[in-house]
N, CA, C and O of each residue as an XYZ file, in Angstrom:
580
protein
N      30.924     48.018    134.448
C      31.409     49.065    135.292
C      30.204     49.649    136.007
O      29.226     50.148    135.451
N      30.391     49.527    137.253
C      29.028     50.229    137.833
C      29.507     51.608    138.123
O      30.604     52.166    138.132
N      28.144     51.984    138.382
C      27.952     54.058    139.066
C      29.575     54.631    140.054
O      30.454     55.465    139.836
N      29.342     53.826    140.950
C      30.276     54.206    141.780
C      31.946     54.651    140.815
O      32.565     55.714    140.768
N      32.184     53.464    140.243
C      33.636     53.513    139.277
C      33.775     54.368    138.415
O      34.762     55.003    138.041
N      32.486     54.360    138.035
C      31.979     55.719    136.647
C      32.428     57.239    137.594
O      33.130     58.004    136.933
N      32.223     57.535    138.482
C      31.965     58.242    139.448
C      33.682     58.986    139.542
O      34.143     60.085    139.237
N      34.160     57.927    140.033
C      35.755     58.023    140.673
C      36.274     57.954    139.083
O      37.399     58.428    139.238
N      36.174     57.674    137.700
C      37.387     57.800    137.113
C      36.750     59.485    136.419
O      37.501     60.134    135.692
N      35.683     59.881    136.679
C      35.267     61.416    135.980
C      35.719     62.235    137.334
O      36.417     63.246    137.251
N      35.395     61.864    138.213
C      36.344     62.597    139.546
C      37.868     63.164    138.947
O      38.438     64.225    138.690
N      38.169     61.245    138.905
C      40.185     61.840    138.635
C      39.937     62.594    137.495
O      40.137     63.802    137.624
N      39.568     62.213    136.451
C      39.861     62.896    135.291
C      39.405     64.408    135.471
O      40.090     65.332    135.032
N      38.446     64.562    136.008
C      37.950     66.483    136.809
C      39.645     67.113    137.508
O      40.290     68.160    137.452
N      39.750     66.175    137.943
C      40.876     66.438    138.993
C      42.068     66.495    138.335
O      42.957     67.134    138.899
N      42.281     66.056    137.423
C      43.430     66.081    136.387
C      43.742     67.362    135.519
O      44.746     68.036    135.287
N      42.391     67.384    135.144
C      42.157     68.626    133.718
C      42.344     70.126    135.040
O      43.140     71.061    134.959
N      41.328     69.870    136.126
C      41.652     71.750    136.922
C      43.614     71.486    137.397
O      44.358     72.466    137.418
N      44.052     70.309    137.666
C      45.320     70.659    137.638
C      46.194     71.423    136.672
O      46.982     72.342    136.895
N      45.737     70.590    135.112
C      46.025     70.937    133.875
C      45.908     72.557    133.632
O      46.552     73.358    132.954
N      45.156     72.624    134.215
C      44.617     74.368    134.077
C      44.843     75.436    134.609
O      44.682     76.598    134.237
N      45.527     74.640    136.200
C      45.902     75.780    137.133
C      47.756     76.009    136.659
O      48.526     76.968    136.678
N      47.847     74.787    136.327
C      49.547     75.104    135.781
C      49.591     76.024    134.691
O      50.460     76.861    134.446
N      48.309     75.703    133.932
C      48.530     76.779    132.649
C      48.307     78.045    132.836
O      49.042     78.901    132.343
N      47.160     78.355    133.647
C      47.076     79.677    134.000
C      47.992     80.412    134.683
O      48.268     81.612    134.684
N      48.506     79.246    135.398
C      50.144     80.272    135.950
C      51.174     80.524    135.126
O      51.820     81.569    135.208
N      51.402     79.664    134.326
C      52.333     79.907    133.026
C      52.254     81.413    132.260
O      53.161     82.212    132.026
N      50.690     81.489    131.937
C      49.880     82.854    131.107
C      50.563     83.612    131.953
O      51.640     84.039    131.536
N      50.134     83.984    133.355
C      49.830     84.589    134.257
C      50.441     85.821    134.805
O      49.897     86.669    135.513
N      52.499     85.760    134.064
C      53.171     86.830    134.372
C      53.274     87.554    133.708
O      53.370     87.492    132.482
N      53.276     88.931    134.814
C      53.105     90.521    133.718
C      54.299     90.870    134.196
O      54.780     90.532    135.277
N      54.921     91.768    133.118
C      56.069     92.343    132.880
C      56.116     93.715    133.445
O      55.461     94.327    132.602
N      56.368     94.323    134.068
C      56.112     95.980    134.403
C      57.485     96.800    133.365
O      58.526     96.182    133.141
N      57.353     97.621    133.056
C      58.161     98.517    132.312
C      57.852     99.970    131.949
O      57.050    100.281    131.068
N      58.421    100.679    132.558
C      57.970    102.176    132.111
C      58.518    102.155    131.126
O      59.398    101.403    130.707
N      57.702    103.530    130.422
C      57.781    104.004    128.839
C      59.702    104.590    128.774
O      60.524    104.344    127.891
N      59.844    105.209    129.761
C      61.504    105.677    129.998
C      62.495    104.331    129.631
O      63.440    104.428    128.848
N      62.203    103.328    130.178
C      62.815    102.018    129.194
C      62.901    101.530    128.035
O      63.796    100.803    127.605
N      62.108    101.858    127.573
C      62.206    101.698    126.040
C      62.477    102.714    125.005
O      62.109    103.863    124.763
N      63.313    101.780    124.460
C      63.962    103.151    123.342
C      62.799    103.335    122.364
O      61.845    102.616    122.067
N      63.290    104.788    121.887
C      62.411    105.588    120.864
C      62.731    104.928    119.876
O      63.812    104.347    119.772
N      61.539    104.935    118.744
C      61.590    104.547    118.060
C      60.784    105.231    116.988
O      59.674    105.555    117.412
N      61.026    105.593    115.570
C      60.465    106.118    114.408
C      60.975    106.088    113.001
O      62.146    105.986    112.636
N      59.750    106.209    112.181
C      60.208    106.293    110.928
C      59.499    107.262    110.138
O      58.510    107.928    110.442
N      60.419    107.221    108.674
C      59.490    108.237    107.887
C      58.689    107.819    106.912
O      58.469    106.608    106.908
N      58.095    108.582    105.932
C      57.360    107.560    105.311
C      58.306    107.284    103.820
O      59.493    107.601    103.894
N      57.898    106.818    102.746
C      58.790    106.416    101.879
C      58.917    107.524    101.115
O      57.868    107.903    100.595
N      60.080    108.281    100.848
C      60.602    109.631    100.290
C      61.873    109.300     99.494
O      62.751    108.474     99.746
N      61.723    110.301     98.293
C      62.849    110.548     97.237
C      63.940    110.224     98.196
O      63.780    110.148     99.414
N      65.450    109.974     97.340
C      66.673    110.380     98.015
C      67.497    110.813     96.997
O      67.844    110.148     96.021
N      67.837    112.104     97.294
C      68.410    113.408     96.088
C      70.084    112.639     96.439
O      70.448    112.125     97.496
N      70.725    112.768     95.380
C      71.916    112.494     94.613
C      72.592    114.078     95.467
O      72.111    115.212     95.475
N      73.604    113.649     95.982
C      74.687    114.810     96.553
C      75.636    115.614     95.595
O      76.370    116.535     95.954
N      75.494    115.081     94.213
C      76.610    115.562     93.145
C      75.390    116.552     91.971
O      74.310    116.284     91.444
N      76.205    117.612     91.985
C      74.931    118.294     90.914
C      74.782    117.426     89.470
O      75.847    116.824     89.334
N      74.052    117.183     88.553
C      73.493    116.388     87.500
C      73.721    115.100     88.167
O      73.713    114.231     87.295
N      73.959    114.501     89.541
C      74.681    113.580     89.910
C      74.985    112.861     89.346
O      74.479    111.747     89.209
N      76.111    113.395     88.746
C      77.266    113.034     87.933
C      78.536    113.114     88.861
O      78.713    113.980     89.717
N      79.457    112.001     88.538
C      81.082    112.450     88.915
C      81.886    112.504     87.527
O      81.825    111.571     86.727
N      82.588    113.579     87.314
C      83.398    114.183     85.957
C      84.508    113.014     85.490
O      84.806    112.533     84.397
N      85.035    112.767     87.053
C      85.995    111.655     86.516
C      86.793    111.368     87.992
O      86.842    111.997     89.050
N      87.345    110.193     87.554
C      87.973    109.477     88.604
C      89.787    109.384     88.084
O      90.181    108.912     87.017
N      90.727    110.028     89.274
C      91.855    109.876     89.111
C      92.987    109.054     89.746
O      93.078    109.669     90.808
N      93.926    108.067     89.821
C      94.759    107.284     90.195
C      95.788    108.309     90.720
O      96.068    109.140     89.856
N      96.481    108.498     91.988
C      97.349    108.871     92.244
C      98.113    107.394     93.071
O      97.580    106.561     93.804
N      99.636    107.517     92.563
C     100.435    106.406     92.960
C     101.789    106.796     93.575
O     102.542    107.636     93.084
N     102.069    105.952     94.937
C     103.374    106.036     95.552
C     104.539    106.862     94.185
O     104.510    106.439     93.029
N     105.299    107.821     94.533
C     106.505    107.835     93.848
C     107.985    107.366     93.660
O     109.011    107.927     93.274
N     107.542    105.566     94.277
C     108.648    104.952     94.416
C     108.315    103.317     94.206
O     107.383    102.762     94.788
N     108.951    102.845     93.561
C     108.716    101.480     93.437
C     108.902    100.254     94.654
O     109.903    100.096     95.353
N     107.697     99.484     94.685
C     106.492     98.977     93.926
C     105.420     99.988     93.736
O     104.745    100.222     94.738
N     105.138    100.617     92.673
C     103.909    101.260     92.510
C     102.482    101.348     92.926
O     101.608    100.726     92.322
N     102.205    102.203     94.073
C     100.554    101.637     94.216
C     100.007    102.613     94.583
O     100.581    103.576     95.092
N      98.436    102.481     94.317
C      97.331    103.550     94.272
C      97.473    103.703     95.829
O      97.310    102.624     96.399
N      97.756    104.849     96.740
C      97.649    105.321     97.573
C      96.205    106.674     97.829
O      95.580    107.153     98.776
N      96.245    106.784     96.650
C      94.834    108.625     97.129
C      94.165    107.895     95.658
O      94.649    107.086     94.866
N      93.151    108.427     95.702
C      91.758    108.549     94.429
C      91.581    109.619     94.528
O      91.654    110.127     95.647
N      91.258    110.438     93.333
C      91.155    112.071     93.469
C      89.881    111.896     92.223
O      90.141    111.456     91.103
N      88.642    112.280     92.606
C      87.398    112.246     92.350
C      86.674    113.599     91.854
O      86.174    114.330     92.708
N      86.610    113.932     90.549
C      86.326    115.505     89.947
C      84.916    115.244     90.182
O      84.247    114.241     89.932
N      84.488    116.763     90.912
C      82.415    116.434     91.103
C      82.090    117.910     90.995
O      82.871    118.766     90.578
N      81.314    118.037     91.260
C      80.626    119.133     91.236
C      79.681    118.788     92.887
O      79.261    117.663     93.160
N      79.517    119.913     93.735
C      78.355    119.476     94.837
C      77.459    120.325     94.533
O      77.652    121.436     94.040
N      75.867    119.558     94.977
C      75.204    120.061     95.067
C      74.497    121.085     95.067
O      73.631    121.497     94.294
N      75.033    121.558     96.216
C      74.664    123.029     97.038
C      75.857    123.597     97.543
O      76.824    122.937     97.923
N      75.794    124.533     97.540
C      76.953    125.193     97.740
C      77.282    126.041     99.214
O      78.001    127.000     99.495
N      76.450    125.242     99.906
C      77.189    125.205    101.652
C      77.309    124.184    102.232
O      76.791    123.132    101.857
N      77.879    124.290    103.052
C      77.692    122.392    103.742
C      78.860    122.247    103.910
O      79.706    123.130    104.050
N      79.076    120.483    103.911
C      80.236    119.924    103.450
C      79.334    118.420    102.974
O      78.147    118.132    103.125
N      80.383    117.721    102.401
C      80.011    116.051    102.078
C      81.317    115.220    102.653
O      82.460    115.560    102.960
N      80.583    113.940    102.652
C      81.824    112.635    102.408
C      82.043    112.290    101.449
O      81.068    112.001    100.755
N      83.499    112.110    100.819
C      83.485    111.121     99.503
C      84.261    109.967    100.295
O      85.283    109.972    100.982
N      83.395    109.028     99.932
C      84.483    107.611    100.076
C      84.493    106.623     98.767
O      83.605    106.154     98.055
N      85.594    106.554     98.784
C      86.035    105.484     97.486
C      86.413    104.209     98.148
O      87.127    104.276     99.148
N      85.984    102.963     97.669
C      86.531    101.619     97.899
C      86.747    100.922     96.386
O      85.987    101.028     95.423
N      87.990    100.191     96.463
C      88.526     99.512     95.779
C      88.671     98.096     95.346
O      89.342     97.386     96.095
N      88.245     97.638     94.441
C      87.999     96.184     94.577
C      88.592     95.229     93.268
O      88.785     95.599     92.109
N      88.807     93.888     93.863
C      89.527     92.722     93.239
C      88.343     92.555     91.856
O      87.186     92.912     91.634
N      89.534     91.714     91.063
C      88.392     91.108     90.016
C      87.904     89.891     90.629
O      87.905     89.050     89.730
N      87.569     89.474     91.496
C      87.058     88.078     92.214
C      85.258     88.403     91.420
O      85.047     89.352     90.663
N      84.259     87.451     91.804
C      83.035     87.416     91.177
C      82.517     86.625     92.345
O      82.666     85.404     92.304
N      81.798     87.294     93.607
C      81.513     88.438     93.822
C      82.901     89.641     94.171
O      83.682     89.536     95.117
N      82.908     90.492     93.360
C      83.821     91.199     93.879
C      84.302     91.412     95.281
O      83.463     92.076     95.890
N      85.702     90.991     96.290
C      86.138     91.893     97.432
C      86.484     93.316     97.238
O      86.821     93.882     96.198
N      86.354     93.744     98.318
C      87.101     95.440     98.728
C      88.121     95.018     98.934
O      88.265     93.933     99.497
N      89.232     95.850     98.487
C      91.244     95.222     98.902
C      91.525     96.678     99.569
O      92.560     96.688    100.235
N      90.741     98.042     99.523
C      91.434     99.114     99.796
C      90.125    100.626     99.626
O      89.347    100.926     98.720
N      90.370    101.135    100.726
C      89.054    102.635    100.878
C      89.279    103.643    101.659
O      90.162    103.439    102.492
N      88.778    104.674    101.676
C      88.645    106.002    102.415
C      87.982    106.824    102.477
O      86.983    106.650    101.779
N      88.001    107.717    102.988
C      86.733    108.745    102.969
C      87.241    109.946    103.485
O      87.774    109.968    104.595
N      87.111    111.106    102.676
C      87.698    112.308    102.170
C      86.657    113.571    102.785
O      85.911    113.708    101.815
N      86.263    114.383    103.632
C      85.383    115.444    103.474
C      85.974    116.748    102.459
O      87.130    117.120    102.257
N      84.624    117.273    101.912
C      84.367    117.913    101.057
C      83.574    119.080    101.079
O      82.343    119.061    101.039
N      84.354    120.217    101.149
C      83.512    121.752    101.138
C      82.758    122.228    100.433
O      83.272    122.909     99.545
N      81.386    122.150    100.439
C      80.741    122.663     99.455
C      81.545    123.979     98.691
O      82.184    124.933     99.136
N      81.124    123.464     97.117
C      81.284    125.044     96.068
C      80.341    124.970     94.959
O      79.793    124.051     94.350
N      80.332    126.367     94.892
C      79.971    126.188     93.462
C      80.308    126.659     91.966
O      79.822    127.330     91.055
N      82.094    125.447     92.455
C      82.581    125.280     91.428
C      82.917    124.098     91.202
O      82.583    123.425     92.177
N      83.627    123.202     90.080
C      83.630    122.507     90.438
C      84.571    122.235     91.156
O      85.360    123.138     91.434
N      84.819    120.596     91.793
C      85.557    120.479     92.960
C      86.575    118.984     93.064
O      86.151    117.842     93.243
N      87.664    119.309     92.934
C      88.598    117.825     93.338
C      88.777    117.176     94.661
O      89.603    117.601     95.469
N      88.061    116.214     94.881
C      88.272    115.662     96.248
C      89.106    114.353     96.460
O      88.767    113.178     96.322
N      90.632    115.063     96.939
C      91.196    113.634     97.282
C      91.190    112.635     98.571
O      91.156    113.083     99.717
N      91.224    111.308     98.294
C      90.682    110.582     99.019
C      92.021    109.295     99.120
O      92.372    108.613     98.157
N      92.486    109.222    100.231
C      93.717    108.201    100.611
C      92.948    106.841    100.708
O      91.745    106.744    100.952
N      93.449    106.239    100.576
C      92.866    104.657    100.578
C      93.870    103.809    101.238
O      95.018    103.595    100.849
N      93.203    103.293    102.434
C      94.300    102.273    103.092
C      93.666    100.550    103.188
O      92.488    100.240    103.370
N      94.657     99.755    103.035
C      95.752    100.166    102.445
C      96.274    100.392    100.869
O      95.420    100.229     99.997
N      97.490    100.721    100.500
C      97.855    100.878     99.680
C      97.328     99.803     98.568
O      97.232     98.659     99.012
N      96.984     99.973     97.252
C      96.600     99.101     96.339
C      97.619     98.962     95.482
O      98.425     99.826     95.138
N      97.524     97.375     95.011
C      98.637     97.116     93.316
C      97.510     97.366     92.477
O      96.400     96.856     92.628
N      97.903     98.322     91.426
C      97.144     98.793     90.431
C      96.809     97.518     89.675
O      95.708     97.380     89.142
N      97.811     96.528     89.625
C      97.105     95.170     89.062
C      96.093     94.338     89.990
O      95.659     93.262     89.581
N      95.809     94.728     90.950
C      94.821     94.030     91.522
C      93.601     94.777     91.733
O      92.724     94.283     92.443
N      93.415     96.127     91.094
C      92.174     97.374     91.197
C      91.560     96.621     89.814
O      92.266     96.389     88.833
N      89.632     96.160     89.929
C      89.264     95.650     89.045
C      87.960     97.071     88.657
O      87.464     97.752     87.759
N      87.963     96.856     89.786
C      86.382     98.378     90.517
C      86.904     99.021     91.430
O      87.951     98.998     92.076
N      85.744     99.759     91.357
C      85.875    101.380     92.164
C      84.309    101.361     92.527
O      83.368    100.961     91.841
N      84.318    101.870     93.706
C      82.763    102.481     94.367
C      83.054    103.708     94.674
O      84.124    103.666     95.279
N      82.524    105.246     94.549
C      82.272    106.513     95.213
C      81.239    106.443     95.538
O      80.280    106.279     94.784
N      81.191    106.574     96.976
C      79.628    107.626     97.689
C      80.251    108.341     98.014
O      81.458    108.406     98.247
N      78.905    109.411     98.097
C      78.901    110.510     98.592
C      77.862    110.978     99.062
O      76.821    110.921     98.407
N      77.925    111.870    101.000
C      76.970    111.871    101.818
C      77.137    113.290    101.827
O      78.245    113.796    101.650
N      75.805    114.156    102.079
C      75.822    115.286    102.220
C      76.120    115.135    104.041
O      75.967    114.130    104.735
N      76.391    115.940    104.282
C      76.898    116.194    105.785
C      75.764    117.140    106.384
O      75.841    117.535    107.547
């Protein structure tokens, strides 16, 4: 291979690679404009307790209320608690669930609740209606408001 050939294939290949380069740099090359008014806010807190809404957060007891007509079924959950604090209000929601493994939900609701400080019955309708033979579990939360 003489000079000259040596010459012309480092040429093309020069000529190849700044092509290679100008495509890439245009690729890099686009900027996005966006004011700060476009983008949503965003924050957090840092990692903190989370206080129980029921005083000793405890619930006293959980009650079955059922249609008064046959087929029988859990229509309300009536949930004995005590709150917290004694202004406000809370949510109670109860959901109801199959004996399946992982358990389904078949039936739930969510009840608000006036702060006292006494204690307090909060009934809670659940739709839809449940067959007491198909109630395996029960979930209550409760959100301070």
């Amino acid at each position: 291979m003489n000079g000259e050939d040596r010459r012309r294939k480092v040429a093309f290949l020069l000529l190849v690679l700044a092509a290679v380069m100008a495509v890439a740099s245009a690729a890099f090359a686009v900027q996005i404009s966006l004011s700060s008014s476009a983008i949503d806010q965003l924050g957090g807190t840092p990692i903190v307790d989370v206080n129980c809404p029921a005083n000793s957060c405890q619930i006293s007891r959980v009650k079955w209320v059922l249609t008064s007509s046959y087929p029988y079924e859990v229509y309300r959950v009536r949930v004995d608690w005590q709150t917290a604090s004694t202004t406000g209000s809370y949510t109670v929601c109860v959901t109801l669930f199959d004996g399946a493994s992982p358990p389904n939900a078949i039936s739930g609701g969510c009840a608000t609740q006036t702060a006292s400080g006494s204690p307090v019955n909060t009934y809670v309708d659940v739709s839809p209606n449940a067959d007491p033979a198909q109630v395996y579990k029960v979930q209550i939360v409760i959100v301070q408001n």
